[in-house]
Each structure stands twice: as C-alpha cells, then as structure tokens.
N, C-alpha and C positions, 0 to 999 in steps of 0.2 A: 513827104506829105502823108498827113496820117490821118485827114479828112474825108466826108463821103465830099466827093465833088458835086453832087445835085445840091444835099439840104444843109453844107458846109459843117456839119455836126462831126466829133470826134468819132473815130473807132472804138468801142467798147471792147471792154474784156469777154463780154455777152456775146458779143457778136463774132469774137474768132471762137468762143467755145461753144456755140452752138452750132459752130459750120463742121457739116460731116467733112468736106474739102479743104483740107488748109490754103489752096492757091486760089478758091473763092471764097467768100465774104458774102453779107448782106449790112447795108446802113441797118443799126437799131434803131433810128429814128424814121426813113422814109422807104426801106426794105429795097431801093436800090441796089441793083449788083455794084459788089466790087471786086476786081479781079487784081490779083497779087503778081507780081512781075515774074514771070516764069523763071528766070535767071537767076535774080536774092533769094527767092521764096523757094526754088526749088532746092538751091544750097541749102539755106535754112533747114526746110524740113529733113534732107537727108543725112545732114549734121547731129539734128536731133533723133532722126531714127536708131542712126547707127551709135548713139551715146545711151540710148535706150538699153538697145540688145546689147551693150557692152555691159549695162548693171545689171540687166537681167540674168545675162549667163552669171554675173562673178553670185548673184544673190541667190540663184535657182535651190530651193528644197530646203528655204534654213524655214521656220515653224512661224505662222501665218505671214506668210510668204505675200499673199494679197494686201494685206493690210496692214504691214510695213514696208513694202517693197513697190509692188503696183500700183496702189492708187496715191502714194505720196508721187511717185515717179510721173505720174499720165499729169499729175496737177503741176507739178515744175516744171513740164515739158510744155502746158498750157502758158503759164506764164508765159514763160523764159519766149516763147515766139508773139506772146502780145507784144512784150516789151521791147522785139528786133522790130514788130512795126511802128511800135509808137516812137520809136528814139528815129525811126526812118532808116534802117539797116535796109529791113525789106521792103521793099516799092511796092503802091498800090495804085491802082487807077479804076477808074469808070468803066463797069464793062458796056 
C-alpha cells in the first residue's frame, strides 16, 4: 500500500524527500502522518546507509568530491527508497 489511508492520495517523491525521518512520512495532499513499518523500512534505510559509507570510503579525496560523489549519491539513495515504497517493498500505514 502506497497511499495515505485518510485522503487515499499517492505518496509523493516530495513527501519522502522532505521528511527529515525516513520511517515517518507526511500525506503531500492532507499532511496526515504516515508511519513507515519499522521492520522493511528499518531494513531499507540501513541497507541504504551502509551502501552509502561503502561509496563514500571507496570515493573519499578524489577532486570535487561533493559534487560528483555526495549529492549524486544523497539523490539515488532518495530515489531508490521512494521507489521500495512505491513498488510496496516497505510498508506504510496511518499513524
């Protein structure tokens, strides 16, 4: 399920990239919480941490290190977890 349960409206890309929390949510449409399954979502995120610090260490010190390494990396890591909720990898519910 990849809807807010109150205004039946999809999860937005918006809506997991503006959550400082990746294991809560807000509806973009009625700002309803949404709370992420602690069990997929916590897999999830530590899946994606730990592939993080894996490119980080292999990419650390090579010349603008920021802006070929960091902010391509923070924006695939935003995907790549939109798209485990929106296929319904990670579960979401109503808080």
């Amino acid at each position: 399920m990849s809807k807010c349960s109150k205004c039946d409206a999809d999860i937005t890309f918006m809506s997991v990239l503006n959550s400082p929390n990746p294991l809560r949510l807000k509806c973009s449409n009625c700002k309803e919480g949404i709370k992420v399954h602690s069990a997929t979502g916590g897999v999830a995120v530590a899946i994606i941490f730990a592939l993080i610090g894996m490119v980080l260490y292999a990419f650390y010190g090579i010349e603008g290190f920021w802006l070929k390494v960091v902010l391509p990396l923070i924006l695939v890591s935003e995907v790549g977890y939109f798209l485990l909720i929106k296929l319904g990898i990670v579960k979401i519910s109503s808080s």
